[in-house]
N, C-alpha and C positions, 0 to 999 in steps of 0.2 A: 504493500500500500504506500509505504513513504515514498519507493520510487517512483512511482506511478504517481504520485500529487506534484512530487516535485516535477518530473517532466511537465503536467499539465500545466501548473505553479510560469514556469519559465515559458510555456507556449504562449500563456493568455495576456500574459504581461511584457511578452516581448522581449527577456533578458536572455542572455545567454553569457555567461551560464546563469544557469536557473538558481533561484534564493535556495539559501540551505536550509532544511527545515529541521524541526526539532518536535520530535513526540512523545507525548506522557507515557505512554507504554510502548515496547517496540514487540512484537507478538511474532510466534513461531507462523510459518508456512500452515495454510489451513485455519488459522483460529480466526475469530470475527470480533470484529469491536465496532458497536454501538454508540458509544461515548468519548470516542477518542478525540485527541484536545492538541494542538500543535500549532507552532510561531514558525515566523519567517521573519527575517528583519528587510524591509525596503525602501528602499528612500520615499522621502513625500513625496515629491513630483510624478512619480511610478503609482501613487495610490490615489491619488489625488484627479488623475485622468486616465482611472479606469471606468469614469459614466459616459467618458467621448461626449458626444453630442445628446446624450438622453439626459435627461433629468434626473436621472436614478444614484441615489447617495452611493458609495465606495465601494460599500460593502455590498449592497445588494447587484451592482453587477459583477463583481467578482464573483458572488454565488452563482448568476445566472450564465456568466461567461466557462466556469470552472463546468456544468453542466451539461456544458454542449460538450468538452472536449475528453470527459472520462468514461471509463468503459462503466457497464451498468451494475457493476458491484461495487465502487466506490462513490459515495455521494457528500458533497461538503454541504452540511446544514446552515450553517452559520461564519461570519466573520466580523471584524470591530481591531480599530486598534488596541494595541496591548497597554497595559497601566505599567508605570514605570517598574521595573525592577521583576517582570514577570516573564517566567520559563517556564514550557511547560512541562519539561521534565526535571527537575530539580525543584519547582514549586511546590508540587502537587502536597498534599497532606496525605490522601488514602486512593487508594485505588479500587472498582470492585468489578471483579469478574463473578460471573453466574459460569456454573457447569452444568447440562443436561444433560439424563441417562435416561434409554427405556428399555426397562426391564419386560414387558410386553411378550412373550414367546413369537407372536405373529411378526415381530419386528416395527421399526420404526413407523409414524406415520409416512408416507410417502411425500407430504408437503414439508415433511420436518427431517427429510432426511440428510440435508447438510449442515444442522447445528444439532443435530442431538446424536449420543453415541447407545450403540444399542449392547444392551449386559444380556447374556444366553443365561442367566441364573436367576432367577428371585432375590428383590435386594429389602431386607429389614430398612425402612427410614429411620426407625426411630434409633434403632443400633448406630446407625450410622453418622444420627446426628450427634450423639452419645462421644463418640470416639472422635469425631470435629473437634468439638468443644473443646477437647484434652490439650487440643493443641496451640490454643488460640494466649496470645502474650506474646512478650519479647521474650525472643527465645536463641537459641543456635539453631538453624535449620541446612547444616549441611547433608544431614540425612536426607533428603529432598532437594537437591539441586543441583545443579551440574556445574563441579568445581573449575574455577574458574583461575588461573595463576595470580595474587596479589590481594584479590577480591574478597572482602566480609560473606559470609554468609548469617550473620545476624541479622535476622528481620523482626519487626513488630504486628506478630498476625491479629489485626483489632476482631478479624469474627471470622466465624468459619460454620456453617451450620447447612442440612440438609431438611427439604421438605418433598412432598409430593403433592402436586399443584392440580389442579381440577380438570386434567387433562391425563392424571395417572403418571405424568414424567416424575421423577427425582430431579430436585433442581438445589445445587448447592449455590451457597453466596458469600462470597472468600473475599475477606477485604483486608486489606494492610497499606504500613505506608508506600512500601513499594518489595517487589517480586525479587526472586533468583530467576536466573533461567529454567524454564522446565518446572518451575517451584508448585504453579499451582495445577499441572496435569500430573504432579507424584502425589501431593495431596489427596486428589481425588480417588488416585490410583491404590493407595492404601488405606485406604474408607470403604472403597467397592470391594474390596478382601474381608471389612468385618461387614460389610450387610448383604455377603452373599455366602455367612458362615465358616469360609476357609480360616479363619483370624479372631481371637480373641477381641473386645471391645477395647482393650488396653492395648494389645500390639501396637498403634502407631503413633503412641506415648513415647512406650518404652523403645521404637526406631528412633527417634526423634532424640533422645535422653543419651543414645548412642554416641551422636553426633556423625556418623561415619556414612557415606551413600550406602545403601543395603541394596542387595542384587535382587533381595523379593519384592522391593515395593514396585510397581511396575507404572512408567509415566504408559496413560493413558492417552488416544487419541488427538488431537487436536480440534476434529470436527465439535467436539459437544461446548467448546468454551469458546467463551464472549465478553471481551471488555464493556462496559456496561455504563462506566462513571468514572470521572476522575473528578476529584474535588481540589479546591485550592481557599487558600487564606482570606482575611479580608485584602482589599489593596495595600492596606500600610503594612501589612507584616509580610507581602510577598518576598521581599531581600533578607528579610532576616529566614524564614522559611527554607531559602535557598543555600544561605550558608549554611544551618542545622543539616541540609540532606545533603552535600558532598560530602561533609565530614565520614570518617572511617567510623562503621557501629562496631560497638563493642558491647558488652555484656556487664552490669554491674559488678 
């Protein structure tokens, strides 16, 4: 997706090379995000005669220009200039992905067949939601990530919980301030081990307490997960926000 805005980014606006973009989450091949949030920096004069001869404020022909030129899975909702001091990766406060599973023997619905991942087992929600929970805080999560040379793996998991929504899906909603790679399809991947009984409720506790990758937890799919939300500060705390998340996390 980022390639793909920014080529559009540089067609509509006539730069070459095209603005560098910056995004609150950067998501594996396959995943979808709904909520995704991203800056450009441009000069005024570039933004300022993007309504040409219409009437139409900056923003909304940016919207309307960006539309004609993207292919039909990527869609820009919204734009505005940015308030001083704001990134939208390094801003953010929390992040929230939804996972979806269908446990369904018949298989997925057919209209849902590219964001939901389908489990051949019967899955306990409520076990499931059970063994979420365990792991939700600031924590060490290299159990769950894929080690990276240099790089923390200390995260702040604010929630983690499993429900089943009026369509019969498992719909999990995984929120922190911000991910490992692969962080939240091992999540998932070792929840779906306790609510389809192979795994104790406590297993992905006591992975996690490990600290160490474990070859059972298994990353899951891509299809079922979906950036969903990013949140940021008010304006005034946006730069200080930003120094807090470069910093190295570390663990009390």
């Amino acid at each position: 997706m980022q390639g793909v805005l920014t080529a559009a980014l540089g067609r509509v606006l006539r730069l070459d090379p095209a603005p560098r973009l910056t995004v609150a989450g950067r998501t594996d091949a396959g995943v979808h995000a709904s909520g995704q949030v991203a800056h450009a920096d441009l000069p005024r004069a570039v933004w300022e005669a993007l309504p040409g001869r219409s009437d139409a404020p900056p923003a909304a022909a940016l919207v309307r220009r960006l539309a004609g030129v993207l292919p039909p899975d990527v869609r820009v909702h919204g734009a505005r200039p940015a308030p001083p001091g704001f990134d939208a990766r390094f801003g953010a406060l929390r992040r929230r992905y939804a996972y979806r599973v269908c446990d369904d023997p018949a298989g997925v619905p057919p209209l849902r067949r590219f964001d939901v991942l389908h489990h051949r087992r019967p899955l306990d929600a409520a076990a499931m939601d059970l063994a979420a929970g365990s792991l939700v805080g600031l924590r060490e999560f290299a159990a769950f990530c894929r080690p990276r040379e240099g790089a923390s793996t200390v995260r702040t998991l604010l929630a983690y919980s499993w429900r089943r929504d009026e369509d019969g899906l498992l719909v999990a909603d995984v929120q922190a301030d911000a991910f490992c790679h692969s962080m939240v399809r091992a999540l998932v991947g070792a929840v779906l081990a306790v609510g389809d009984g192979r795994r104790d409720v406590d297993w992905p506790r006591v992975v996690q307490d490990a600290a160490v990758r474990d070859p059972a937890v298994a990353v899951v799919g891509p299809q079922g997960l979906t950036l969903e939300e990013v949140v940021y500060p008010a304006d005034d705390a946006l730069a200080a926000r930003a120094r807090e998340a470069r910093a190295v996390r570390t663990l009390p």
